[in-house]
C-alpha positions, -999 to +999 in steps of 0.1 A: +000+000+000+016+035-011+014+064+014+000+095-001+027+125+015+011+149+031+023+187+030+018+204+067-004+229+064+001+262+055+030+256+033+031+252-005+029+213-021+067+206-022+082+230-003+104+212+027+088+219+061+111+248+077+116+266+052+097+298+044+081+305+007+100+328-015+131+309-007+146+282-032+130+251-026+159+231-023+153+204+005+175+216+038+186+249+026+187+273+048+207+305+056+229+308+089+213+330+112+237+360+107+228+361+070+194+359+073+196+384+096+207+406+076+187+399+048+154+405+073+174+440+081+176+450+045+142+444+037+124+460+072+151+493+063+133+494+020+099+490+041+108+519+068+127+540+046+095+544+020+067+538+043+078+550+074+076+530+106+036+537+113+028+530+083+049+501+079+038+463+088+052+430+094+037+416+065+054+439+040+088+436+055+084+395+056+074+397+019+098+419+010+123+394+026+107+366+012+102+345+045+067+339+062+061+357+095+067+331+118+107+333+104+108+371+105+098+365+146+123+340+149+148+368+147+125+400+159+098+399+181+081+426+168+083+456+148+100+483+170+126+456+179+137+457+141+137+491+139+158+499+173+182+467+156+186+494+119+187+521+140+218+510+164+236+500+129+234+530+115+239+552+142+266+537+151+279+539+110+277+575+113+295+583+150+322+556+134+324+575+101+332+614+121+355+595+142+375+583+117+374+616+094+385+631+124+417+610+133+420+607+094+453+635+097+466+661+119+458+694+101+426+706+112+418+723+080+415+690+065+396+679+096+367+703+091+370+687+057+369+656+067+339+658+090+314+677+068+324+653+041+312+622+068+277+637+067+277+639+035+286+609+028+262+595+055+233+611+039+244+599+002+246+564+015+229+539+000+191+528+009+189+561+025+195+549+057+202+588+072+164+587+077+156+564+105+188+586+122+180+622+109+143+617+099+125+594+118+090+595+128+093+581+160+111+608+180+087+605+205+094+570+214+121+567+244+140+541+230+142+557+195+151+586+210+170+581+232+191+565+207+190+591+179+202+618+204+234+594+222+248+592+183+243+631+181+259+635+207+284+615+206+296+627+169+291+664+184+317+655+214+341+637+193+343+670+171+343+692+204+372+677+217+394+678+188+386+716+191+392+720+227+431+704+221+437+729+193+424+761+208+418+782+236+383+776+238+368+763+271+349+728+271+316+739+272+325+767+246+343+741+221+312+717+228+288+744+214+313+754+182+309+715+178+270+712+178+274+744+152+294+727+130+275+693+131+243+707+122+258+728+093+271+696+078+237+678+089+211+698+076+231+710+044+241+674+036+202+667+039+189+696+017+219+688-007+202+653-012+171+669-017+178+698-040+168+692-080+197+711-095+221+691-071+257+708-066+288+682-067+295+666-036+327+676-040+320+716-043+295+713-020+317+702+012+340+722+001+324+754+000+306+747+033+344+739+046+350+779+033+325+792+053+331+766+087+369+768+082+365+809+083+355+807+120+373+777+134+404+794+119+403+823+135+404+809+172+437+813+195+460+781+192+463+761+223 
């Protein structure tokens, strides 16, 4: 007597058990959990990026990913827990990128240069991940926020204490030529991406470098 196999249900004829639709049906494939990590992470940041987190749903980012639900819990169990997880990644990619601009040489000209060239290259990065740091629409969240403001601040102290060793400025006053300076490089980098008749990337960090370096240049040497 021949047994008729049965598929569990839920899951199309032929497809292994285990292993979510979307995904080559080769029997026993499956990705190590660091890979399909990331794969989950690049499909939630497409679905944040042009839905927004409110809008967005775990249904979209799991079809985006090609897995079923049940996988995309497996790894995150729930929404705001994959969008703290992008979040700490690319906060953390931007405070790394100023940091190394910043140790990147010893003449501070090229410093400035540096920085401001870190945001924008941040901002130009691809899958527009700048926008769950600089844009997000979920500022009023503690967790989010609490988060978006430690990698501000930690990119504005990292700049602030590279001024305090080459001038005569006090902390607190180096600190606030800092926060100056960041948000110049922010919020031009950001209306840079935006504009239609878009400068060079080039030109434009370096003519917001004339205008920083102007200031910066002019303060008493330690």
């Amino acid at each position: 007597m021949t047994t008729q196999r049965t598929e569990p249900p839920g899951l199309p004829p032929g497809l292994p058990p285990g292993q979510p639709p979307g995904l080559p049906t080769t029997r026993g494939t499956r990705l190590p959990r660091p890979a399909r990590r990331a794969q989950l992470l690049g499909a939630a940041q497409e679905i944040f990026v042009t839905q927004g987190y409110h809008a967005a749903a775990m249904d979209d980012i799991a079809e985006r990913a090609g897995v079923s639900k049940p996988v995309l819990y497996q790894h995150f169990p729930g929404k705001l827990e994959l969008y703290l997880a992008l979040l700490d990644q690319h906060a953390a990619d931007l405070v790394e990128q100023v940091r190394r601009a910043l140790e990147s040489t010893t003449d501070n000209q090229q410093r400035v240069t540096a920085s401001i060239g870190a945001y924008f290259e941040f901002v130009d990065g691809e899958g527009e991940a700048f926008r769950l740091v600089f844009e997000t629409d979920l500022r009023n969240e503690p967790s989010v926020r609490e988060r978006v403001e430690r990698s501000l601040q930690d990119c504005v102290e990292a700049i602030a204490e590279t001024i305090a060793k080459d001038t005569g400025f006090r902390p607190d006053e180096a600190l606030l030529l800092s926060v100056g300076l960041a948000g110049l490089a922010e919020v031009s980098a950001r209306w840079w991406l935006r504009s239609k008749d878009r400068v060079p990337r080039e030109r434009a960090v370096e003519l917001l470098v004339n205008l920083a370096w102007r200031g910066i240049s002019g303060a008493p040497r330690a």
